[in-house]
C-alpha atoms as one frame of an Amber mdcrd trajectory, in Angstrom:
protein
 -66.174 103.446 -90.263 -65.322  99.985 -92.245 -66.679  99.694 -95.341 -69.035
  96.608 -93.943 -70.879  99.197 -92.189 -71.247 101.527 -94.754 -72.541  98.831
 -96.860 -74.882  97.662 -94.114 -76.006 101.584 -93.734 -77.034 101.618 -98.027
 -78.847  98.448 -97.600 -80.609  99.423 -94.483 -81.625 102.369 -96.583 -82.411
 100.056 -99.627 -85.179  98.151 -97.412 -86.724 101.202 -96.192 -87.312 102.619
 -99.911 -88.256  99.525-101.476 -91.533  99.005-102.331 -92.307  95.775-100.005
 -92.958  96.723 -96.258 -90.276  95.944 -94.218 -90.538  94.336 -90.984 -88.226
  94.052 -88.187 -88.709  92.188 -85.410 -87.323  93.647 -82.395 -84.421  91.980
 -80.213 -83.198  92.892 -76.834 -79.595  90.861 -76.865 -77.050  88.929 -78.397
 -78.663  85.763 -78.661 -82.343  87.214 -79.356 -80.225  88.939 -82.720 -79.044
  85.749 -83.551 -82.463  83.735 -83.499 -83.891  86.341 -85.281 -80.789  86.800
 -87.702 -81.266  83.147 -88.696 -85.016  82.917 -89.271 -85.955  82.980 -92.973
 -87.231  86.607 -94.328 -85.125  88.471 -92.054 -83.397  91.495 -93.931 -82.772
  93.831 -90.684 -82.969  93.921 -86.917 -84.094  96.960 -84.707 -83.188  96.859
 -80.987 -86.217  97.865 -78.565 -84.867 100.311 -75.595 -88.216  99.486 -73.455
 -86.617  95.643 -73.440 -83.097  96.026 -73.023 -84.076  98.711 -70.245 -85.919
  96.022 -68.691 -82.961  93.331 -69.434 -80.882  95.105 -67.035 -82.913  96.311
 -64.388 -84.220  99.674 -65.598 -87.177 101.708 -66.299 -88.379 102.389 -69.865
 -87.216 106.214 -70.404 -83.653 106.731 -70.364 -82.958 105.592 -67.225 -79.909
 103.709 -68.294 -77.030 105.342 -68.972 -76.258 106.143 -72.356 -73.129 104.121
 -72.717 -74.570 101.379 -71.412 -76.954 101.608 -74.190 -74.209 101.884 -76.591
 -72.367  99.049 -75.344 -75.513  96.894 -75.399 -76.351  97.998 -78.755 -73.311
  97.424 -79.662 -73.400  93.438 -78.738 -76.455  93.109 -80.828 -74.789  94.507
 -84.092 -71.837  92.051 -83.554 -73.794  89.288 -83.077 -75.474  89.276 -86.535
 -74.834  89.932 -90.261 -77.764  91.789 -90.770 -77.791  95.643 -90.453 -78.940
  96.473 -87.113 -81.721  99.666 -86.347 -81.080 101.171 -82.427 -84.072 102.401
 -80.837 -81.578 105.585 -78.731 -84.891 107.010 -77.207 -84.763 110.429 -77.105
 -80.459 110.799 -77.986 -80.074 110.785 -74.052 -79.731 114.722 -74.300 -76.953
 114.769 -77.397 -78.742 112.862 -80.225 -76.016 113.675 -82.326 -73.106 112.403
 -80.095 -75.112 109.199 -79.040 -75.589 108.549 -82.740 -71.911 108.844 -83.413
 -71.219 106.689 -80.283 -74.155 104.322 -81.719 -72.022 103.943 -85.483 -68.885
 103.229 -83.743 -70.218 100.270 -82.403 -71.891  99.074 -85.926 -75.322 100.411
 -85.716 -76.221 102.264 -88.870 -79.905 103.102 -88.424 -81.992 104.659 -85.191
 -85.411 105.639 -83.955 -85.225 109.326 -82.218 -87.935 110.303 -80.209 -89.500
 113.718 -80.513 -91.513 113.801 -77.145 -93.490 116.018 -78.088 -91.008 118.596
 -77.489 -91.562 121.929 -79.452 -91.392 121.684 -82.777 -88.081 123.710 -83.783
 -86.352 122.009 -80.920 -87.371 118.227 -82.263 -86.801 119.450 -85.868 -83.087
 120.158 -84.028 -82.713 116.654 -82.880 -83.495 115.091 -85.970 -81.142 117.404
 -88.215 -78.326 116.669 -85.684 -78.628 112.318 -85.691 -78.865 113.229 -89.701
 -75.535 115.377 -89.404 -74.047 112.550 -87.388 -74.183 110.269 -89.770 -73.279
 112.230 -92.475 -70.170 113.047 -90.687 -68.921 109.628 -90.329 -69.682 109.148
 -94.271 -72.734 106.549 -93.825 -76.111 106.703 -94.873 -77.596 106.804 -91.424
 -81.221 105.734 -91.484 -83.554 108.045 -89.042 -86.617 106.725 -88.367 -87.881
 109.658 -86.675 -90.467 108.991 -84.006 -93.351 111.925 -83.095 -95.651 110.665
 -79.784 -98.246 112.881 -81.133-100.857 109.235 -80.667 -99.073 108.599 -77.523
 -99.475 112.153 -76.038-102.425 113.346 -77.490-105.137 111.271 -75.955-106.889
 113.358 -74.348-106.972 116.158 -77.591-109.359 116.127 -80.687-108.273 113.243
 -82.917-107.811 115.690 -85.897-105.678 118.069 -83.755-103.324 115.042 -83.261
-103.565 113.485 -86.646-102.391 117.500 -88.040 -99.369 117.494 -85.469 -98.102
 114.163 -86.336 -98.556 115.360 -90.328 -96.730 118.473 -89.347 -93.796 117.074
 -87.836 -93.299 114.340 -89.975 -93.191 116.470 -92.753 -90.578 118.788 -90.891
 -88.474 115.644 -89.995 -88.444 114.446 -93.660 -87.032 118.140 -94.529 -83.899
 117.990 -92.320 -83.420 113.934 -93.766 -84.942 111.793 -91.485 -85.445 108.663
 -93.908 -88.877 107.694 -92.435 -91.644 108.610 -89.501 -92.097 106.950 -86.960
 -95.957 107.283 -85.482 -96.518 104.538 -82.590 -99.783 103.976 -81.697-102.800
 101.351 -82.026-103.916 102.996 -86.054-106.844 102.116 -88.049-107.033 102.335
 -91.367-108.384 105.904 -91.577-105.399 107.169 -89.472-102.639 104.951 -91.385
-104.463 106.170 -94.776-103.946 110.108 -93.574-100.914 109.698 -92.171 -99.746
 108.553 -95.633-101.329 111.074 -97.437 -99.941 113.971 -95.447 -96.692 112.806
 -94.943 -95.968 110.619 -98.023 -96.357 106.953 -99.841 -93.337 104.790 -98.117
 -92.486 107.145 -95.906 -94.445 105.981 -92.342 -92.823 103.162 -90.050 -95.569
 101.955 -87.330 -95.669  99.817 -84.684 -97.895  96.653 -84.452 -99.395  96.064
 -81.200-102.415  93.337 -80.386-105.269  94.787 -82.999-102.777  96.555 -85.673
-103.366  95.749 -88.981-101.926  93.431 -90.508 -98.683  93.682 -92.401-100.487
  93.109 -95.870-103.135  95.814 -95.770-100.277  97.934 -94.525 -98.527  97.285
 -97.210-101.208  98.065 -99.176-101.603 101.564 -97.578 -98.435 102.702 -98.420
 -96.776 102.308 -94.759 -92.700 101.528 -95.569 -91.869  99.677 -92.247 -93.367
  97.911 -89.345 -91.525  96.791 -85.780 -93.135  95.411 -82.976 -91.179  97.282
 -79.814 -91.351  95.287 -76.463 -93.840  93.298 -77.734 -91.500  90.268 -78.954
 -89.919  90.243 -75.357 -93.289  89.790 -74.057 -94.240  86.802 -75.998 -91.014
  85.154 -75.169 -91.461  86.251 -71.346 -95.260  84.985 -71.554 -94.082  81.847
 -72.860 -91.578  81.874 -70.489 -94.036  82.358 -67.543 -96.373  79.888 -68.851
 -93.913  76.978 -69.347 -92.555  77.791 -65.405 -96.075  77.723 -63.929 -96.294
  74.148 -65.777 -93.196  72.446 -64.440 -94.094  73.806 -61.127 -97.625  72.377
 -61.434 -96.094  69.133 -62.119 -95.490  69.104 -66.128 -93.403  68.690 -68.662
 -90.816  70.888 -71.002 -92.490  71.726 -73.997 -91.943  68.699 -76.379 -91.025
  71.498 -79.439 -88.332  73.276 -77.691 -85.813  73.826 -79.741 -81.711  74.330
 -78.589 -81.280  78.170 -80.005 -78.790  79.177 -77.573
């Protein structure tokens, strides 16, 4: 491990425990990383495995094999200054080995899913990313991700609010830096997430009807990303400025040369 990348790893860290939210915006390749890495108030990038799944052909879910992953991953983190979050799903059945795999190639921060898997066995996956980095003498940042929203929708909200308070708090024991909880949150959720789990301790994801990054802020949430999201606003603009050209118009006079 170069001492870039351990130095990448403590800032990475330092955004996450700072008292402003941070915000990555998610990338899906080289040259995505490199817009983003270039537009002012960027401090960090976070790949989203739902987009670079879909970059190459797959299905969201670990349907691409894990060193392809890796090597993709890998492109983003050399194609930018910044230190670079992975989003390594699940750990593709060795969270710990995939997150060794992940620092060799200059990522020094990852989102883990739990799946809803029982809760000693998640607890497991999250100690073992956290042992992982420890072992290659970084500080690894886990943002450790519990579907309790995304699995519980057909539960009592209160049942599902409790598990994601549960494991979060478990996650945080074994070292995970923050917890992840994905899911369309109001206020009342975000505010008893943080209260069960901790002040700058939750990482969310904004979707169309979030809140917005100030009252998060204000809430005590430490980070937000935005997941496949940013891939579909530049495939929607994408789609948009094709069915105009083949209607007969024109290149979008702002269009800028980024590649």
């Amino acid at each position: 491990m170069t001492e870039t990348n351990s130095a990448k790893a403590s800032e990475l860290l330092r955004l996450h425990q700072a008292p402003e939210i941070l915000q990555v915006v998610n990338v899906w390749d080289a040259i995505t990383a490199k817009v983003i890495t270039d537009v002012p108030g960027t401090a960090a990038l976070a790949t989203a495995s739902h987009s670079i799944a879909a970059t190459l052909g797959y299905e969201d879910g670990e349907n691409i094999p894990v060193d392809e992953m890796i090597s993709f991953v890998g492109r983003i983190a050399a194609a930018t200054h910044l230190p670079v979050s992975a989003d390594l799903e699940s750990g593709y059945g060795n969270p710990g080995e995939t997150t060794r795999k992940a620092i060799g190639v200059g990522i020094v921060g990852a989102n883990i899913e739990d799946q809803m898997r029982p809760l000693t066995d998640a607890v497991n996956q999250m100690a073992a990313v956290v042992h992982a980095g420890a072992a290659e003498g970084i500080d690894f940042v886990l943002n450790a991700r519990t579907d309790a929203f995304l699995k519980g929708k057909d539960r009592a909200s209160e049942d599902v609010l409790a598990d994601a308070i549960e494991r979060g708090k478990a996650f945080l024991d074994v070292g995970a830096t923050t917890v992840f909880v994905p899911g369309l949150l109001d206020e009342r959720t975000v505010t008893a997430l943080v209260e069960g789990i901790g002040w700058n301790k939750i990482s969310v994801i904004n979707v169309p009807g979030s809140l917005p990054p100030a009252k998060l802020q204000e809430l005590g949430v430490a980070r937000i990303s935005y997941g496949p999201w940013t891939q579909r606003v530049a495939l929607t603009a994408l789609a948009d400025a094709a069915a105009e050209l083949l209607a007969g118009g024109q290149l979008p006079e702002n269009t800028r040369p980024l590649n």
